[in-house]
C-alpha positions in Angstrom: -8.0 -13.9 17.0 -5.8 -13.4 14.0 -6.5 -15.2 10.9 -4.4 -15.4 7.7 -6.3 -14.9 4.2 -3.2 -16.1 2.1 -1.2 -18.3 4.7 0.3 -20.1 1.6 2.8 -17.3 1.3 4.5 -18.2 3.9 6.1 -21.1 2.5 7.3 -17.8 0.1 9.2 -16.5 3.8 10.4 -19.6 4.6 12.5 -19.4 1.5 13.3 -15.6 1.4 14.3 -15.3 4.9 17.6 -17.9 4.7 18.3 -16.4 1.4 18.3 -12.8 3.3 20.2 -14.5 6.4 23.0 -15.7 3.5 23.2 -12.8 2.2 24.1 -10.1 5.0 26.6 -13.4 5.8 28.2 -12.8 2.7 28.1 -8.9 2.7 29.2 -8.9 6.1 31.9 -11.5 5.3 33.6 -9.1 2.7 32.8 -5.8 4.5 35.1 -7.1 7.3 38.0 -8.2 5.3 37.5 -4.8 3.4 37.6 -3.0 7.0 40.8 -5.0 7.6 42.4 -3.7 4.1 41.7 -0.5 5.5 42.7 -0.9 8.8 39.3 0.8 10.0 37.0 -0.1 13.0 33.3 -2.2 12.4 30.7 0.5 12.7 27.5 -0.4 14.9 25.2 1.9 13.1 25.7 -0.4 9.7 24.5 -3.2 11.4 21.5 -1.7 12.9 20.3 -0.1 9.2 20.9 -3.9 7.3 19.1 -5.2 10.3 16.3 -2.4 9.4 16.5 -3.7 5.8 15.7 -7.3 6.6 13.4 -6.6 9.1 11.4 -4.3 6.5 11.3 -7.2 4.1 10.0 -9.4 6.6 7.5 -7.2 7.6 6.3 -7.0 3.9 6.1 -10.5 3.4 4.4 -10.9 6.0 1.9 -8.3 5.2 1.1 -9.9 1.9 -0.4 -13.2 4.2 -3.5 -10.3 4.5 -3.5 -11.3 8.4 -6.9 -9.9 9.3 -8.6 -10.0 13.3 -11.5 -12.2 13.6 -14.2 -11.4 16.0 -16.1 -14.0 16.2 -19.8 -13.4 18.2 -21.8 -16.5 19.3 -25.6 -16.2 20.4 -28.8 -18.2 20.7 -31.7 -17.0 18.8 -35.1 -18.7 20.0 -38.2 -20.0 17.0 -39.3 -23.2 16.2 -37.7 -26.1 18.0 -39.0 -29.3 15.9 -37.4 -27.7 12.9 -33.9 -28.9 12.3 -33.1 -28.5 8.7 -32.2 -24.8 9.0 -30.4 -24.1 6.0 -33.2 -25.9 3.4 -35.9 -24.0 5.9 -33.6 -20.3 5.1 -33.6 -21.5 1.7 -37.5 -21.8 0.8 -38.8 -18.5 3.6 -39.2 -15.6 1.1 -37.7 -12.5 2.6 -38.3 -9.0 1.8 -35.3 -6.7 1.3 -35.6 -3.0 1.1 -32.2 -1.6 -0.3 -32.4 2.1 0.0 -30.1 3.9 -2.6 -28.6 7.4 -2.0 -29.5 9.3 -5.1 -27.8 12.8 -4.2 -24.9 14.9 -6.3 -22.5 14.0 -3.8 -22.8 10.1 -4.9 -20.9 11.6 -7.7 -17.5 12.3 -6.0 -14.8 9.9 -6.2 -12.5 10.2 -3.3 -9.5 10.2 -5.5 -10.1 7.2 -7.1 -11.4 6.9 -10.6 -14.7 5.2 -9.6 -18.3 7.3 -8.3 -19.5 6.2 -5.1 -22.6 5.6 -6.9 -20.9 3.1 -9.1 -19.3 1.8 -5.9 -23.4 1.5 -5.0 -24.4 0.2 -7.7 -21.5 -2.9 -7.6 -22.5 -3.9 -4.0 -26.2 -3.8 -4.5 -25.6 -6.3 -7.7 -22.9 -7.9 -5.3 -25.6 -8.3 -2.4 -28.5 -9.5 -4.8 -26.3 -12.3 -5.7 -25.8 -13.8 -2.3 -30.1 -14.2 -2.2 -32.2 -16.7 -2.1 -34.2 -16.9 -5.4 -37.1 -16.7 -3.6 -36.5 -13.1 -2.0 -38.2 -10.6 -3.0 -36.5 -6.7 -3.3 -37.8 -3.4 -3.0 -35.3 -0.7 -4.5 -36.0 2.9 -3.3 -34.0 5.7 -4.3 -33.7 8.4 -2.3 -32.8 12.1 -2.2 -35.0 14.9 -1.2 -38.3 12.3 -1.7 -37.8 8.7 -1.7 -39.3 7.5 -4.8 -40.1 3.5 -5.4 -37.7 1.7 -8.5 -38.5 -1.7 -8.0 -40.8 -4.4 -6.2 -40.1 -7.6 -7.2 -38.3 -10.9 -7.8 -33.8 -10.3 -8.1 -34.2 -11.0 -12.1 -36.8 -7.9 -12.6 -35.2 -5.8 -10.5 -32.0 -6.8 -11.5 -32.0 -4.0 -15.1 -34.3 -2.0 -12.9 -30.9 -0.2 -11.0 -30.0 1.5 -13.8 -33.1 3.8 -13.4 -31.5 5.0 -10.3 -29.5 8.3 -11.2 -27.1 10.8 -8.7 -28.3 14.3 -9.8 -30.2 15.2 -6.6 -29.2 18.6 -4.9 -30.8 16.9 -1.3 -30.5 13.6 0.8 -33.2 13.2 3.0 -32.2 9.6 4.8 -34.9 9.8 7.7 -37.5 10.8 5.2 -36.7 7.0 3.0 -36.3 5.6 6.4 -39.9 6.3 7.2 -41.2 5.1 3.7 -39.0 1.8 3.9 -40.2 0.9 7.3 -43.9 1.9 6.3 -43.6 -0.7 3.7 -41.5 -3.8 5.8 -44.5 -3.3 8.6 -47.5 -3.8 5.9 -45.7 -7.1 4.6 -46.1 -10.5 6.0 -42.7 -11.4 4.8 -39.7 -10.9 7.4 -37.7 -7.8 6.3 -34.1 -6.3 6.2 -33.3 -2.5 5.5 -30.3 -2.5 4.0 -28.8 1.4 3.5 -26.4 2.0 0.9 -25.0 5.6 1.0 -22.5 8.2 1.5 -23.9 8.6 4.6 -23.9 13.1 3.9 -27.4 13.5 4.7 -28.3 17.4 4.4 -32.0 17.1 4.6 -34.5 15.9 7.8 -33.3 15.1 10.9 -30.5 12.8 12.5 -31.3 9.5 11.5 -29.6 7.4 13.9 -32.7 7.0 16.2 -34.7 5.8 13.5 -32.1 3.4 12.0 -31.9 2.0 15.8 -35.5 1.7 16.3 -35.9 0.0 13.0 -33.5 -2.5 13.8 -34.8 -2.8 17.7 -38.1 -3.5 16.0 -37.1 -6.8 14.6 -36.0 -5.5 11.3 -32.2 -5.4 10.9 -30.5 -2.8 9.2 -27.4 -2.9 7.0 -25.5 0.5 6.6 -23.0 0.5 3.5 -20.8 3.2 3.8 -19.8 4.6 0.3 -17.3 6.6 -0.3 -15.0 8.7 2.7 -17.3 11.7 3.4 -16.1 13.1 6.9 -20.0 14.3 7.4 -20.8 10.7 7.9 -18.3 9.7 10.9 -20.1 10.4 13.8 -23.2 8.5 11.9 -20.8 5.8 11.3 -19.5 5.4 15.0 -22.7 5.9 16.7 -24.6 3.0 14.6 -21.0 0.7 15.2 -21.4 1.0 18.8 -25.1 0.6 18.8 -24.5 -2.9 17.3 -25.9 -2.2 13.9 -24.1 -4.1 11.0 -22.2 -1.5 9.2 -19.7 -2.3 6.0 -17.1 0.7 4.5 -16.4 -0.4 1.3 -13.5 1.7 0.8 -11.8 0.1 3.7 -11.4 -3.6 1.7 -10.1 -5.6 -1.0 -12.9 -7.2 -4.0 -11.8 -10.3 -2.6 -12.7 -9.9 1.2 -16.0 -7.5 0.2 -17.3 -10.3 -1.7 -16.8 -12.6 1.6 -18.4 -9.7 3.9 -21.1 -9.3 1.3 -21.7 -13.0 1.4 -21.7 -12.9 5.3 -24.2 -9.7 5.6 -26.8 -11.0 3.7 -26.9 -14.4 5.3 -26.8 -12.7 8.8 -29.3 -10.7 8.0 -31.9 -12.8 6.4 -31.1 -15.1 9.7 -32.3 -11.9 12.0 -35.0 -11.3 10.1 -36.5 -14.8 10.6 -35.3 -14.8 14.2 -37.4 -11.8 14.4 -40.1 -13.8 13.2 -39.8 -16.9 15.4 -39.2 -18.9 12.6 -35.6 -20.5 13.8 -33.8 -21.8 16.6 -30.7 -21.8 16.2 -26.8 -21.3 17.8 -25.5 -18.4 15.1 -21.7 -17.3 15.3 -20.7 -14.5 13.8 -17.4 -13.1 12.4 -16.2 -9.8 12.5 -13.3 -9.0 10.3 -10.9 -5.8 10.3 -8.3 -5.2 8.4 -5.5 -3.6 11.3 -3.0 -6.1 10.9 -2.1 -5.9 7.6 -2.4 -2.0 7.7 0.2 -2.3 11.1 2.5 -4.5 9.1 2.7 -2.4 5.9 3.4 0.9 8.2 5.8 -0.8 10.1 7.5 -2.3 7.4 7.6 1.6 5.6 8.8 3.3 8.8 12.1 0.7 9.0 12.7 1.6 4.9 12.6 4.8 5.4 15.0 4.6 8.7 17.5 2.3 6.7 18.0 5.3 3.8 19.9 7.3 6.8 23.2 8.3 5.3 22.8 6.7 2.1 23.2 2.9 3.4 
């Protein structure tokens, strides 16, 4: 399903697109009395580059409606059937969530932006805590060669607490935090999440895809954040997407629809962690959103620009 993020801009085509029709009338109208002047035959290939022209603009406008696929995913998660109120019940559980921060040198590239991934980290962990329920509770671990403990607490003490973190480690060892995180979610009563906010260019320990998969199969979800565009971390990235574990790119979105992904990550996985637990019963859809059409739209729209500049049209 395709869904428009900004559909009020097409009341913007509905006036643009007469006002382009008008005006290739109007061109047209004095191109052909020009032609007559001349006493020179219409050429075809004119047409066909205007056409490209309009059609480009089009294309644009209708790129900046941000038309985004939807994919929504509907399931029935099993707890407690006497309990109704599900949203004041999410509201006053306590969950635990372990946010495990990458703490290596290469947090300190930018991918041609002016902005580290670790400051990229750093916004969607404050983004993330936001979304909370007051009565979570966080455990911050940064992690590099040795995962070391930052925080264990409420989101207002471990709020400052992030600025302790720091990307100066030579190694990333992501199975080694795994394995301290997931020691810590199975000694707590609360119901977990594991949320993984890294680069993804692990150079230390093993592969940790099986781990990240058996976490998550154990009735602890996992959230992987992507940072940055590090090519070490695409077959990571594709083998946890089609093992069904939640996975966000940050580079691949607007502030606008991260803050709404955000929003929908932390909600989803607070709701598996008490499914996990039995505590809920409840019909749960979730929607999946990618970006292709706009991207489609913009490229299109580039390729006819480009093939209207033919002969200097």
């Amino acid at each position: 399903m395709i869904k428009l993020l900004h559909p009020e801009m097409t009341n913007v085509m509905l006036i643009i697109i007469p006002i382009l029709t008008l005006l290739y009338i109007y061109v047209y109208s004095r191109r052909r009395t020009l032609l007559k002047l001349l006493n020179q035959r219409d050429n075809i290939l004119w047409h066909i580059i205007q056409a490209s022209k309009i059609a480009s603009i089009i294309l644009l406008l209708l790129a900046s409606t941000l038309p985004v696929t939807v994919q929504t995913i509907q399931f029935t998660v099993h707890g407690n059937p006497e309990e109704t109120e599900i949203k004041r019940v999410m509201y006053n559980i306590t969950a635990l969530h372990v946010l495990l921060i990458d703490e290596s040198k290469s947090m300190q590239y930018t991918d041609g932006t002016n902005i580290t991934r670790f400051v990229r980290a750093l916004n969607f962990t404050y983004r993330y805590m936001n979304y909370l329920s007051p009565k979570d509770k966080l455990l911050i671990i940064g992690f590099s060669e040795y995962p070391r403990k930052i925080c264990l607490g409420n989101i207002t003490f471990c709020h400052p607490k992030l600025l302790e973190l720091s990307p100066d480690k030579r190694y990333s060892d992501l199975s080694a935090a795994l394995a301290y995180a997931y020691s810590y979610v199975t000694a707590s009563q609360y119901p977990a999440i594991i949320v993984i906010v890294s680069d993804g260019a692990y150079n230390e320990g093993g592969d940790p895809y099986d781990e990240i998969v058996s976490i998550n199969k154990s009735g602890y979800p996992v959230l992987f954040v992507r940072i940055g565009l590090d090519k070490r971390a695409d077959q990571l990235v594709e083998e946890l997407t089609a093992s069904n574990i939640y996975v966000i790119n940050i580079n691949q979105f607007t502030e606008k629809l991260l803050n709404k992904l955000t929003e929908d990550a932390a909600r989803q996985m607070r709701l598996e962690a008490f499914i996990s637990k039995k505590l809920l019963e409840v019909k749960v859809s979730k929607e999946v959103v990618y970006p292709y059409p706009t991207i489609y739209l913009l490229v299109a729209s580039l390729v006819l620009f480009l093939a209207s500049r033919i002969e200097g049209y």
